[in-house]
mmCIF file of the C-alpha atoms, coordinates in Angstrom:
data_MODEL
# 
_entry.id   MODEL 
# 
loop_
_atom_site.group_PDB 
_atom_site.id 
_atom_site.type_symbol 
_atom_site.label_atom_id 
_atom_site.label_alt_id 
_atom_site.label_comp_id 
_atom_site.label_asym_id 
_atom_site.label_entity_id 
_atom_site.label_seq_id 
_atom_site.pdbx_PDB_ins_code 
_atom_site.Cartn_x 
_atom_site.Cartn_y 
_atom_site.Cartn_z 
_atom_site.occupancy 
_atom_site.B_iso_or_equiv 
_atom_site.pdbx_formal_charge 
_atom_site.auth_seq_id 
_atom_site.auth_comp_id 
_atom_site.auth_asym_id 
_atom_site.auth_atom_id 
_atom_site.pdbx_PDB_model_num 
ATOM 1   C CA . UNK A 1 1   ? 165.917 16.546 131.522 1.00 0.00 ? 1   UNK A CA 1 
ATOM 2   C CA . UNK A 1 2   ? 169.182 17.272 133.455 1.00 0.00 ? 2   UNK A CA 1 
ATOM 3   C CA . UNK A 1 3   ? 169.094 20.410 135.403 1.00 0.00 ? 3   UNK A CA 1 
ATOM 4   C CA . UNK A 1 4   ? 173.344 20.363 135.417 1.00 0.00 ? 4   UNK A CA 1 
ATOM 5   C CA . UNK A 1 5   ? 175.646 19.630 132.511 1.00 0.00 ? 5   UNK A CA 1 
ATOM 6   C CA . UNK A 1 6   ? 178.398 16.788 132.485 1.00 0.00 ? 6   UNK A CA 1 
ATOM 7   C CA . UNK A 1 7   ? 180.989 19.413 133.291 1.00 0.00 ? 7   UNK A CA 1 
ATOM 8   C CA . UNK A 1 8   ? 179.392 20.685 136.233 1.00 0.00 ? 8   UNK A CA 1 
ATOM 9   C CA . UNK A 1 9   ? 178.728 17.356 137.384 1.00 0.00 ? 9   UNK A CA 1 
ATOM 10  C CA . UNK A 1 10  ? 182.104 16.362 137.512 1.00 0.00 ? 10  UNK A CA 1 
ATOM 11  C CA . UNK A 1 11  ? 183.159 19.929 139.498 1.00 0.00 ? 11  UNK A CA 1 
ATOM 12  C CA . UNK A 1 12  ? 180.675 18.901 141.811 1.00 0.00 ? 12  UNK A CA 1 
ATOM 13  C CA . UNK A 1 13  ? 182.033 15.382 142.279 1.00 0.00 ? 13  UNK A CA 1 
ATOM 14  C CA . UNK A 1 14  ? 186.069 16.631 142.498 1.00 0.00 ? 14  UNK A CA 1 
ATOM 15  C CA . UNK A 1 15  ? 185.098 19.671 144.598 1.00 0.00 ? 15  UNK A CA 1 
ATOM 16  C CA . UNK A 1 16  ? 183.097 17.626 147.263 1.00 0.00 ? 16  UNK A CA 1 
ATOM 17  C CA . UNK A 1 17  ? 184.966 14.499 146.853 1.00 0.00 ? 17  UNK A CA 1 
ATOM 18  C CA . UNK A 1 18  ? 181.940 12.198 147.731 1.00 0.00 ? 18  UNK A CA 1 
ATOM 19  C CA . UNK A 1 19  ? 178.822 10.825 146.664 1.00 0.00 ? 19  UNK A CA 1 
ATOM 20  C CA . UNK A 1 20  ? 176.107 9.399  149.246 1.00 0.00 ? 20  UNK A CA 1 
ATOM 21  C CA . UNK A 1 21  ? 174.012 6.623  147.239 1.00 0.00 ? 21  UNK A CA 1 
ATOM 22  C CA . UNK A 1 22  ? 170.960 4.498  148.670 1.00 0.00 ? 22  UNK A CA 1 
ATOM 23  C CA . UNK A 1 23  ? 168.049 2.758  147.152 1.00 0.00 ? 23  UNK A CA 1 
ATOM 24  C CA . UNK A 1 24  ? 164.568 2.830  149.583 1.00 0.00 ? 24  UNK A CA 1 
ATOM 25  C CA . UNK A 1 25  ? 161.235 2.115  147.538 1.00 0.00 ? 25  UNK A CA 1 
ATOM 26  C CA . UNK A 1 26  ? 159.326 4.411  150.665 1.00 0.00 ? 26  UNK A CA 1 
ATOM 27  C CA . UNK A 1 27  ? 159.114 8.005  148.826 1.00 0.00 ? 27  UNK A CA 1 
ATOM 28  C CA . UNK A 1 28  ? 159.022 9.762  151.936 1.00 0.00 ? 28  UNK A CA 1 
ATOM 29  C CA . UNK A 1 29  ? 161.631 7.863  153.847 1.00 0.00 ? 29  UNK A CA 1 
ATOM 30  C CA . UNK A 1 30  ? 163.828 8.298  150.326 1.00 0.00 ? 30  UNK A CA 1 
ATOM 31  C CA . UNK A 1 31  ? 163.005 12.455 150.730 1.00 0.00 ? 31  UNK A CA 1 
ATOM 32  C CA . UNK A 1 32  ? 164.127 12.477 154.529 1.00 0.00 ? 32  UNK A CA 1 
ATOM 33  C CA . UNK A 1 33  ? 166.958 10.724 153.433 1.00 0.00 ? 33  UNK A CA 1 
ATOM 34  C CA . UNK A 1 34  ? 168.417 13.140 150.795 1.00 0.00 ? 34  UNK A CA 1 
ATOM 35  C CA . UNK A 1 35  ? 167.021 15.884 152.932 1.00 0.00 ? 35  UNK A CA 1 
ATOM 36  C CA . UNK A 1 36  ? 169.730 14.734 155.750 1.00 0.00 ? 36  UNK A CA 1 
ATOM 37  C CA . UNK A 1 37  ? 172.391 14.296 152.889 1.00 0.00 ? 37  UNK A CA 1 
ATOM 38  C CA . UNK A 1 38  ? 171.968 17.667 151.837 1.00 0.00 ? 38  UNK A CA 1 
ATOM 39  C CA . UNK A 1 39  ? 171.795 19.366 154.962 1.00 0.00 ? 39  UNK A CA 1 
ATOM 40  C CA . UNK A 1 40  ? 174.999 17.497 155.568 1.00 0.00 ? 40  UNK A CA 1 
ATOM 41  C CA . UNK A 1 41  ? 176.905 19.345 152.962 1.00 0.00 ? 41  UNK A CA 1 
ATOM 42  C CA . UNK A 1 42  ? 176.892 16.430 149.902 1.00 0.00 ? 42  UNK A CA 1 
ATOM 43  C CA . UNK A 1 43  ? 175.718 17.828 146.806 1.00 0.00 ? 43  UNK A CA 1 
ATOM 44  C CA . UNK A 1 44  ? 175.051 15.160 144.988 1.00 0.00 ? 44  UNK A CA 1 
ATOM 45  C CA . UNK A 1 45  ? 173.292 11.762 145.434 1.00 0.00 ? 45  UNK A CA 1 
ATOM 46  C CA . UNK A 1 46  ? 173.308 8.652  143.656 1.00 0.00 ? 46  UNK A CA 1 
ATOM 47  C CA . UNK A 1 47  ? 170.001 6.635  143.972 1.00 0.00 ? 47  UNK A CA 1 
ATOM 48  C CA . UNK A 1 48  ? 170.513 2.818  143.157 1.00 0.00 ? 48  UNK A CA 1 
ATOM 49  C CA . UNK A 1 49  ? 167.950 1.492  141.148 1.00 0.00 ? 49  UNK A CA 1 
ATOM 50  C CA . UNK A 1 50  ? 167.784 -1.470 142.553 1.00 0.00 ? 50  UNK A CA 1 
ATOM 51  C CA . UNK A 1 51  ? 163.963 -2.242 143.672 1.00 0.00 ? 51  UNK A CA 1 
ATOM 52  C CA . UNK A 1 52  ? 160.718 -2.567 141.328 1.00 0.00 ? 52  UNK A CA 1 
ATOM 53  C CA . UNK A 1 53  ? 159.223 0.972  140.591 1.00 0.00 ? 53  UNK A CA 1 
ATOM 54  C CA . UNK A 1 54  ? 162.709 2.505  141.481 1.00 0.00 ? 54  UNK A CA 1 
ATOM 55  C CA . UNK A 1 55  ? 162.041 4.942  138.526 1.00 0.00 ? 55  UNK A CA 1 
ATOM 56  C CA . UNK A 1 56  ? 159.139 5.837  140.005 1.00 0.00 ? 56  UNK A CA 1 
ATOM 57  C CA . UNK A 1 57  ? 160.681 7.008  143.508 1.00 0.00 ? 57  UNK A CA 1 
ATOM 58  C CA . UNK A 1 58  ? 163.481 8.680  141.307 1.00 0.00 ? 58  UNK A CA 1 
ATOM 59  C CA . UNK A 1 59  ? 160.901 10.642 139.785 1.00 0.00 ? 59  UNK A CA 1 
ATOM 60  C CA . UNK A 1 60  ? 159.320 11.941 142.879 1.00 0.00 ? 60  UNK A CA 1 
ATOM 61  C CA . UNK A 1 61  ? 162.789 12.668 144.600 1.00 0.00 ? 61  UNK A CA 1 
ATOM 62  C CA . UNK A 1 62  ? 164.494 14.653 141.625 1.00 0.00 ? 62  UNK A CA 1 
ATOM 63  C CA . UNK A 1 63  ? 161.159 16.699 141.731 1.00 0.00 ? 63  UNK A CA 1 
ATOM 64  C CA . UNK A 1 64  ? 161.742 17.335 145.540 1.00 0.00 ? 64  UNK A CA 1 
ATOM 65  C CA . UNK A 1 65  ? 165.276 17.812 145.216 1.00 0.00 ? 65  UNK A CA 1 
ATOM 66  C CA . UNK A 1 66  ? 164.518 20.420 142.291 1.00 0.00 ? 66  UNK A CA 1 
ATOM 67  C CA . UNK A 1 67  ? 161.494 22.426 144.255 1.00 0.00 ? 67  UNK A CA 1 
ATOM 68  C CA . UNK A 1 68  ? 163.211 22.596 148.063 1.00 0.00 ? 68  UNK A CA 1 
ATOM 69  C CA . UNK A 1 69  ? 167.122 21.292 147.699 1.00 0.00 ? 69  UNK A CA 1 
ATOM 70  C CA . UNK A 1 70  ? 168.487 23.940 145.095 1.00 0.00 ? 70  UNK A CA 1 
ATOM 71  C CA . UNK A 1 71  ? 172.069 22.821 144.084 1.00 0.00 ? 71  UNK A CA 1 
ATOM 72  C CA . UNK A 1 72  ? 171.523 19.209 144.589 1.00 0.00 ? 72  UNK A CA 1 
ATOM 73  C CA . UNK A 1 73  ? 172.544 16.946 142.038 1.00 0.00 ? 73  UNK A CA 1 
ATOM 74  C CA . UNK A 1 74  ? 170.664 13.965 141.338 1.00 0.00 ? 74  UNK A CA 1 
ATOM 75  C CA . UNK A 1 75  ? 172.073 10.707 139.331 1.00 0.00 ? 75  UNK A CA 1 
ATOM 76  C CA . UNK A 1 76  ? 170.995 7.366  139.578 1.00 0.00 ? 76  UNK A CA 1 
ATOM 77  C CA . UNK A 1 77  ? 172.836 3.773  139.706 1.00 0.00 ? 77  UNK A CA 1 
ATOM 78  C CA . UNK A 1 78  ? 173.128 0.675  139.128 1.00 0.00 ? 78  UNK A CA 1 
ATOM 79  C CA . UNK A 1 79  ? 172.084 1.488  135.298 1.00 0.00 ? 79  UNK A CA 1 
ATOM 80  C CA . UNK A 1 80  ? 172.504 -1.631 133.212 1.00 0.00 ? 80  UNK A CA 1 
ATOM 81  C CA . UNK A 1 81  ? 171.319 -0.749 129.758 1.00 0.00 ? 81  UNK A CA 1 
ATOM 82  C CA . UNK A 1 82  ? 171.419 1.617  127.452 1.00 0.00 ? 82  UNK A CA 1 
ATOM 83  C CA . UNK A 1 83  ? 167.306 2.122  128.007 1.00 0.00 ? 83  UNK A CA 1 
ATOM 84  C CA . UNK A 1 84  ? 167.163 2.400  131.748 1.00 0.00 ? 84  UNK A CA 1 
ATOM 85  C CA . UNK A 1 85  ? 169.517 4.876  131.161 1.00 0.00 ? 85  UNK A CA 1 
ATOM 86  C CA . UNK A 1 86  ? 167.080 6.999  128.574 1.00 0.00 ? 86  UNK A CA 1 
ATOM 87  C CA . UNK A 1 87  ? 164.109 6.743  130.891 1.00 0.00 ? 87  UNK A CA 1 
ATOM 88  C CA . UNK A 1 88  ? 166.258 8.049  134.541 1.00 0.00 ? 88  UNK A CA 1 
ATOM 89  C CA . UNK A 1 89  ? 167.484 10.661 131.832 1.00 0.00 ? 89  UNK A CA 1 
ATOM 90  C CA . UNK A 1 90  ? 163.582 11.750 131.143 1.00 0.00 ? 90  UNK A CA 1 
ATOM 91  C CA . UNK A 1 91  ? 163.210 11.600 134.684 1.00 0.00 ? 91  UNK A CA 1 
ATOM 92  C CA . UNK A 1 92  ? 165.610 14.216 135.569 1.00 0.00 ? 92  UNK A CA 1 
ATOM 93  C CA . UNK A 1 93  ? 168.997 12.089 136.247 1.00 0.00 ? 93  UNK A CA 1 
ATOM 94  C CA . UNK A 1 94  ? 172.025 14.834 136.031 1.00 0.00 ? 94  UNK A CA 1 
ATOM 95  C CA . UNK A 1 95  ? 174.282 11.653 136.268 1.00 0.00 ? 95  UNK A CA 1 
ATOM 96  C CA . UNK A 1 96  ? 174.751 7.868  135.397 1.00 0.00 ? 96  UNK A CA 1 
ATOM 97  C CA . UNK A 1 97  ? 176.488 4.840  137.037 1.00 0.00 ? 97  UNK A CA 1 
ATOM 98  C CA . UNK A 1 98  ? 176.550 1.498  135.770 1.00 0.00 ? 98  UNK A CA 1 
ATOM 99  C CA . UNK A 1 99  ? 178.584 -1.296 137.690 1.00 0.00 ? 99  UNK A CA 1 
ATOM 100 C CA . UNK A 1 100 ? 179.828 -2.507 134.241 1.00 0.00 ? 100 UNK A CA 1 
ATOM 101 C CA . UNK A 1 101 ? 181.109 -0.928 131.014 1.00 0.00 ? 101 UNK A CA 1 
ATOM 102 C CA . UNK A 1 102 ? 178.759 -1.012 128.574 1.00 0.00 ? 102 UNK A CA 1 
ATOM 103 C CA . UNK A 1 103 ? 178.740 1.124  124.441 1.00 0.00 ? 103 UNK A CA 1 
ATOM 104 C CA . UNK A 1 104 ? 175.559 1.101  124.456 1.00 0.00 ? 104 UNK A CA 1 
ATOM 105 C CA . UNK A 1 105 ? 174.694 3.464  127.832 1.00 0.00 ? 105 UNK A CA 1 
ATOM 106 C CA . UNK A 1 106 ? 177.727 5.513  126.243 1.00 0.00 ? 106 UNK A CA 1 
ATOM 107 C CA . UNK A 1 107 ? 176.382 6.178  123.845 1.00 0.00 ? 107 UNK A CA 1 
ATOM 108 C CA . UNK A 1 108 ? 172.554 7.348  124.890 1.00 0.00 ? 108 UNK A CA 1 
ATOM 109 C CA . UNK A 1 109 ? 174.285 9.423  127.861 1.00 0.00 ? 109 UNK A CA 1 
ATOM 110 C CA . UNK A 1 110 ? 177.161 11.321 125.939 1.00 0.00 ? 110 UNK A CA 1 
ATOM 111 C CA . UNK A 1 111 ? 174.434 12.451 123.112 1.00 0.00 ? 111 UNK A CA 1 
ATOM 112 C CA . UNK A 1 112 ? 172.176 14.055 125.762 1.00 0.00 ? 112 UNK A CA 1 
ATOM 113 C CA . UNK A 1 113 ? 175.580 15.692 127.343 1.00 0.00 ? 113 UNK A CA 1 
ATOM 114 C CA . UNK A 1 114 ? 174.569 13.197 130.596 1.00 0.00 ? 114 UNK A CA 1 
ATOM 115 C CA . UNK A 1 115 ? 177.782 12.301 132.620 1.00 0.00 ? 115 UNK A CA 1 
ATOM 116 C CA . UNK A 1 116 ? 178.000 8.812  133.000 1.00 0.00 ? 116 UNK A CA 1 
ATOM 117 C CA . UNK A 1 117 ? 180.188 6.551  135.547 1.00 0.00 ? 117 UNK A CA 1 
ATOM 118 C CA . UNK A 1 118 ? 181.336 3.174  133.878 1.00 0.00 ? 118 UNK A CA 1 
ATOM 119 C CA . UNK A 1 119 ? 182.398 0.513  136.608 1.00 0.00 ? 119 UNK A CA 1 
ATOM 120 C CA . UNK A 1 120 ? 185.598 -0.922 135.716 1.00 0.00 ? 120 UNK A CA 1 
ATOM 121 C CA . UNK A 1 121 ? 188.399 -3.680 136.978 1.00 0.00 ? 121 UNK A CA 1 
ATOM 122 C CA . UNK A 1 122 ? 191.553 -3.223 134.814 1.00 0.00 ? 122 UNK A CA 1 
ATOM 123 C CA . UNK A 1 123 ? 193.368 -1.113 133.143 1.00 0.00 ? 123 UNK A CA 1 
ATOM 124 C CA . UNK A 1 124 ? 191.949 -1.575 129.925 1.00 0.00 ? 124 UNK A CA 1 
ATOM 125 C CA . UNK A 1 125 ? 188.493 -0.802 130.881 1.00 0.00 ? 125 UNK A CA 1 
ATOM 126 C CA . UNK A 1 126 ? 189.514 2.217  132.412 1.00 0.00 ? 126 UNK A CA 1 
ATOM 127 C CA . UNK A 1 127 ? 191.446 3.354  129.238 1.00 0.00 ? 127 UNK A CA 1 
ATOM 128 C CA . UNK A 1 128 ? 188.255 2.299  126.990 1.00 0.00 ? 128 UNK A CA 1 
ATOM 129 C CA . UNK A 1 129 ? 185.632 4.400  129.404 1.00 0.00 ? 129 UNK A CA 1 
ATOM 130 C CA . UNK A 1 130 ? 187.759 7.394  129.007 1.00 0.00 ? 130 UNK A CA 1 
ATOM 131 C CA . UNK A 1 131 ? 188.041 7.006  124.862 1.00 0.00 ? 131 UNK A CA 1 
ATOM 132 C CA . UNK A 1 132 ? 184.479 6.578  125.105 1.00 0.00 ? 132 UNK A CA 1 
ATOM 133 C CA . UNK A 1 133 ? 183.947 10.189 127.146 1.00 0.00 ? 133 UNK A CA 1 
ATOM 134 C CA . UNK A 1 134 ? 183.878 9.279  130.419 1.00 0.00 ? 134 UNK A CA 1 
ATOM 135 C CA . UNK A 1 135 ? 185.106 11.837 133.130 1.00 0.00 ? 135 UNK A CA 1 
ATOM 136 C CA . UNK A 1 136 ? 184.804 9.559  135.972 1.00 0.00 ? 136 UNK A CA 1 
ATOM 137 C CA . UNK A 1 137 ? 185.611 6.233  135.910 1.00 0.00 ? 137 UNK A CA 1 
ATOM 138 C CA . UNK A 1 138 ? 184.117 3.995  138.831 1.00 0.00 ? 138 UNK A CA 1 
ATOM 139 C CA . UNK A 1 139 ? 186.667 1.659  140.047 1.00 0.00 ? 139 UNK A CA 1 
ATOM 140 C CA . UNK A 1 140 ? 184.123 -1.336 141.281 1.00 0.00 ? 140 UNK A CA 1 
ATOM 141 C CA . UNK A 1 141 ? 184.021 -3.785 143.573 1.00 0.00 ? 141 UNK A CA 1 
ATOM 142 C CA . UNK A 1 142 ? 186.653 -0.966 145.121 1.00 0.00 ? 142 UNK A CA 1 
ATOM 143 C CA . UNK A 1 143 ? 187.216 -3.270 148.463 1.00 0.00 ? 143 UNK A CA 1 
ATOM 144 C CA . UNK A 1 144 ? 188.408 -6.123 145.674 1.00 0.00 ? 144 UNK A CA 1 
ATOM 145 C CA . UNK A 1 145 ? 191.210 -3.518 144.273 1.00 0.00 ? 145 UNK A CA 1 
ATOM 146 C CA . UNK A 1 146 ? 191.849 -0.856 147.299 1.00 0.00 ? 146 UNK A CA 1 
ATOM 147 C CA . UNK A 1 147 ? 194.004 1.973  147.135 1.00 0.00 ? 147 UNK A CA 1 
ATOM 148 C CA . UNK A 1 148 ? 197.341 0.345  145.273 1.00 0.00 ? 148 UNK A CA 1 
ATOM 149 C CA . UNK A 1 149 ? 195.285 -0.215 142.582 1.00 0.00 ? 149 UNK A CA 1 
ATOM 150 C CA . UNK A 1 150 ? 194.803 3.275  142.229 1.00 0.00 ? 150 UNK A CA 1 
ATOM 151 C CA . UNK A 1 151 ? 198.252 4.130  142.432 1.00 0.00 ? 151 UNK A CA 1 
ATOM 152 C CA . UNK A 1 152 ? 199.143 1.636  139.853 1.00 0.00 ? 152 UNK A CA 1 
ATOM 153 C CA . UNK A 1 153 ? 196.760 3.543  137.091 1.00 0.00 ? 153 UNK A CA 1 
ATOM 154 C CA . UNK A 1 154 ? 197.769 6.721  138.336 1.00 0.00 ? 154 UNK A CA 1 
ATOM 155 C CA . UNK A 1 155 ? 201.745 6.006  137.453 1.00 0.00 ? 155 UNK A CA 1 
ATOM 156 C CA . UNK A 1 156 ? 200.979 5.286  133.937 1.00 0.00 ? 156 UNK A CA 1 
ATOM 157 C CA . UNK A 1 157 ? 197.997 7.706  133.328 1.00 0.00 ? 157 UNK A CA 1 
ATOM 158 C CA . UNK A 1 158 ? 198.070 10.325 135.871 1.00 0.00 ? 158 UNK A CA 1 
ATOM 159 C CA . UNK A 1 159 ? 195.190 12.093 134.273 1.00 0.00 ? 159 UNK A CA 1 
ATOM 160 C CA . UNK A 1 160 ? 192.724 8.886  135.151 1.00 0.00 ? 160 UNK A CA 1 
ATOM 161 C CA . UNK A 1 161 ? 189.611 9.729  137.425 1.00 0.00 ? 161 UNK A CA 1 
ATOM 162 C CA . UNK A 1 162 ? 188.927 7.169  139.486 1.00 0.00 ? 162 UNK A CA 1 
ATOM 163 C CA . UNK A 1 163 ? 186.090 6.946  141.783 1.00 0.00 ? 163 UNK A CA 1 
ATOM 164 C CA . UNK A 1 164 ? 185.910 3.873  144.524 1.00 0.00 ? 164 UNK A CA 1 
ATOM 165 C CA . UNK A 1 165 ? 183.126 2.380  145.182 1.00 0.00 ? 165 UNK A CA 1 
ATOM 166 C CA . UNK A 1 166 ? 182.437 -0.903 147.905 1.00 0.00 ? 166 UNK A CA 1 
ATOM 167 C CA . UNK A 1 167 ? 184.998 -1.069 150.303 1.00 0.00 ? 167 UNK A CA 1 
ATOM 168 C CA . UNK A 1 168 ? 184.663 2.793  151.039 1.00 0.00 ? 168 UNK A CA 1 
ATOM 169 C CA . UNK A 1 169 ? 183.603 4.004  154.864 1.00 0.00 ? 169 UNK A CA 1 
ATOM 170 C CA . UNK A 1 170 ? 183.206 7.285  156.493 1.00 0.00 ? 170 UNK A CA 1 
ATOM 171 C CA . UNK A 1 171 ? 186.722 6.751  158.817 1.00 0.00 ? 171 UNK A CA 1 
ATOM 172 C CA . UNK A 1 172 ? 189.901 9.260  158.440 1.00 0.00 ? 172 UNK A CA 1 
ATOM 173 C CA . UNK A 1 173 ? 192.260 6.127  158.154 1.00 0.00 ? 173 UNK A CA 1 
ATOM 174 C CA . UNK A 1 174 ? 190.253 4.499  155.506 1.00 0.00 ? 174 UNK A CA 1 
ATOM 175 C CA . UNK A 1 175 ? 189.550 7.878  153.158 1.00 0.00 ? 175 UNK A CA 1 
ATOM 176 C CA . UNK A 1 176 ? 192.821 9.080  153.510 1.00 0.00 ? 176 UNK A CA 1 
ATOM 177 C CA . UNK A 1 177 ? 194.432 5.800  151.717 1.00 0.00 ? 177 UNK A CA 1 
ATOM 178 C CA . UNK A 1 178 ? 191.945 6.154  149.115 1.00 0.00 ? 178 UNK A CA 1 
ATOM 179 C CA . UNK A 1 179 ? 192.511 10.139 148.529 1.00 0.00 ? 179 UNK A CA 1 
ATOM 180 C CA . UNK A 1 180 ? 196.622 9.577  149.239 1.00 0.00 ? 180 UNK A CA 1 
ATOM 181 C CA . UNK A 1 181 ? 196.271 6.939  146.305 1.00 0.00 ? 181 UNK A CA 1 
ATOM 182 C CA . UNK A 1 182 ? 195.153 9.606  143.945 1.00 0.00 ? 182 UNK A CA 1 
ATOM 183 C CA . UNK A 1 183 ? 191.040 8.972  143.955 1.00 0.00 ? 183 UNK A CA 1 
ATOM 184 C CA . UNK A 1 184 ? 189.061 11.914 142.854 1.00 0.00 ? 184 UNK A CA 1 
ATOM 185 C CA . UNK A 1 185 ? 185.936 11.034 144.903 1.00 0.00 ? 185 UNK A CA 1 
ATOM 186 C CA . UNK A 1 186 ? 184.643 8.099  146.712 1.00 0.00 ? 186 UNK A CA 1 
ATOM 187 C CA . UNK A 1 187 ? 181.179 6.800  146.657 1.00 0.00 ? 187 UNK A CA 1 
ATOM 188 C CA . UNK A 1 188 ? 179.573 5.589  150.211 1.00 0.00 ? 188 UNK A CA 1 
ATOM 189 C CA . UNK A 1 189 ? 176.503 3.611  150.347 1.00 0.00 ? 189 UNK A CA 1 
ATOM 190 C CA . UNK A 1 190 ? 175.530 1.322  153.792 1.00 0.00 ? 190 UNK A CA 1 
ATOM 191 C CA . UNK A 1 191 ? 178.775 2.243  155.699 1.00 0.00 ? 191 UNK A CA 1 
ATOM 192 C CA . UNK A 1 192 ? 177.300 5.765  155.734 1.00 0.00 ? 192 UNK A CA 1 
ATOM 193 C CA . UNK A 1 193 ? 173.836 5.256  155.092 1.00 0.00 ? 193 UNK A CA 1 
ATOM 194 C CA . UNK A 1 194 ? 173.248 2.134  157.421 1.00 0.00 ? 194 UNK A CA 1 
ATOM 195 C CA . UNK A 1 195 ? 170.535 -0.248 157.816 1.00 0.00 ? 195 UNK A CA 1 
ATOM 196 C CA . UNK A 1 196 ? 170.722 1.192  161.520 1.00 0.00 ? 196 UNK A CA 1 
ATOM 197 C CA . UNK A 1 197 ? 170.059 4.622  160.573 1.00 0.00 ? 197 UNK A CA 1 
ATOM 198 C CA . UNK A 1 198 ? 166.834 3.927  158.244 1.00 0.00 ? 198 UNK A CA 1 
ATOM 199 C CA . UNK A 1 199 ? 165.283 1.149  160.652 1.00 0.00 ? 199 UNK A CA 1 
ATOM 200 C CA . UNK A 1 200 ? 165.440 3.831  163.190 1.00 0.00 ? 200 UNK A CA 1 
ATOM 201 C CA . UNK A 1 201 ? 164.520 6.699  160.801 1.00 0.00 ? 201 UNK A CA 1 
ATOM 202 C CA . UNK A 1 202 ? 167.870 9.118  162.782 1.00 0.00 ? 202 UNK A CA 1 
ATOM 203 C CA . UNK A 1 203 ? 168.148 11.237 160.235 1.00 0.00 ? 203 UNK A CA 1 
ATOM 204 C CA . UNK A 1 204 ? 169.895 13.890 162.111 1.00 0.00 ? 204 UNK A CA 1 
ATOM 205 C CA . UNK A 1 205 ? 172.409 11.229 162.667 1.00 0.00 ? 205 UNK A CA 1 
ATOM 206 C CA . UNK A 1 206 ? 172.465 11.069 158.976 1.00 0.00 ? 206 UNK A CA 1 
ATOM 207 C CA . UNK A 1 207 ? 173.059 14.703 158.682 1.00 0.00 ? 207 UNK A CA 1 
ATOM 208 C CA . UNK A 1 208 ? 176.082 14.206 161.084 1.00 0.00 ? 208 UNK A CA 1 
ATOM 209 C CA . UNK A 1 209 ? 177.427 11.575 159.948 1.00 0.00 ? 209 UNK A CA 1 
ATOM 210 C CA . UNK A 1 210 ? 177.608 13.062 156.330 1.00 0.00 ? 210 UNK A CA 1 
ATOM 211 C CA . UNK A 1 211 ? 179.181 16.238 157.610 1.00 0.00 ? 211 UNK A CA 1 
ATOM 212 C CA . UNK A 1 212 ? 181.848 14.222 159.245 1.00 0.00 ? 212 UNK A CA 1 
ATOM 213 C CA . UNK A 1 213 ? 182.664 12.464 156.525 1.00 0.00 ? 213 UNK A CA 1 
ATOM 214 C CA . UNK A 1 214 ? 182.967 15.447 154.185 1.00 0.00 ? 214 UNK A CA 1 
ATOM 215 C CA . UNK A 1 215 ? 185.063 17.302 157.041 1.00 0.00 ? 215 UNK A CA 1 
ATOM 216 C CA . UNK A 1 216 ? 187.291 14.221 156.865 1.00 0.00 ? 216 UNK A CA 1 
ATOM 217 C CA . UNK A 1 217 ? 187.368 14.314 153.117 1.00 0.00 ? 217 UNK A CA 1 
ATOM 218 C CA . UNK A 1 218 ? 188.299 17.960 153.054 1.00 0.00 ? 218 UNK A CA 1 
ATOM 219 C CA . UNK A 1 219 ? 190.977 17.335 155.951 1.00 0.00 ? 219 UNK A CA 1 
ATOM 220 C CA . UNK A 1 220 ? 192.778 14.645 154.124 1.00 0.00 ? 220 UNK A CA 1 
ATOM 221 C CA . UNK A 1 221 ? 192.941 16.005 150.402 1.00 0.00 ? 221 UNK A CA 1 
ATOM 222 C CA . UNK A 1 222 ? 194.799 18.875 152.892 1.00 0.00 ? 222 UNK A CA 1 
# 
């Protein structure tokens, strides 16, 4: 069961203004890995479920996270259905990203109070997410739209969420187009959590790198 509500969720995701997210199917690897996140500053992390026995790593990590990593919020991604959605939920998932819109994970996630993070394209999606309860909308592929994307939903509906994800990297040039073009957070997979950094198990590099990235964050919402 969720340890945070939807509401708190989505403080957490405005106030720190980015989400780490990985997939790794070696438990302990995965558990240095948020470890470095978190020591880093992010507060929440989105594991990808994108391996066999994902839920099963999930499981473990949400347990660790809950028993040594108090505050961090744990969500999982690349949800396509409304019943992946149920079991990450019964594992523990405070949050819910799907690269697609889809009813049907609406619907499981809003009657367990679960935010969940719809990946849209247009306009239209965006506006159908938010009628179906979404907070947060995930603009995705975000390095096939960019920032005057952004600023073209913002003009019309200035009370949009958007949240960028692909095309996203830990530099001040590139986050302060995104956070200029009226993003709420940004989500940052292999440009800040590289194959270089796992291969090589650095995860003080990690912990650096995230810091720097949230210090940039901070610097150009400023």
């Amino acid at each position: 069961m969720a340890q945070f509500s939807r509401l708190e969720v989505a403080q957490a995701m405005k106030d720190t203004g980015m989400i780490p997210l990985f997939f790794h199917n070696d438990i302990e690897l995965s558990k240095k890995v948020l470890k470095a996140c978190y020591d880093g500053g992010a507060r929440l992390m989105e594991f990808t479920s994108r391996g066999d026995f994902a839920h099963e790593v999930f499981g473990e990590l949400t347990k660790y996270a809950i028993a040594e990593l108090p505050g961090m919020i744990m969500g999982v991604g690349s949800v396509t259905d409304a019943g992946a959605a149920s079991l990450y939920m019964q594992l523990g998932a405070n949050f819910i990203v799907t690269p697609v819109l889809r009813e049907d994970i609406a619907i499981v996630c809003n009657r367990r109070k679960v935010l969940w993070s719809p990946g849209c394209g247009t306009l239209t999606e965006i506006t159908r997410a938010e009628e179906l309860g979404c907070e947060i909308v995930k603009l995705f592929p975000g390095d096939i739209y960019g920032p005057q994307f952004v600023k073209g939903v913002k003009g019309p509906q200035p009370w949009t969420n958007l949240m960028p994800t692909g095309g996203v990297s830990p530099t001040k040039e590139n986050l302060k187009a995104w956070f200029d073009a009226g993003v709420t957070c940004v989500g940052m997979g292999s440009k800040l959590i590289s194959k270089d950094i796992l291969a090589n198990k650095d995860f003080k590099g990690l912990e650096n790198k995230v810091k720097e990235a949230l210090e940039i964050v901070k610097s150009v919402r400023n």
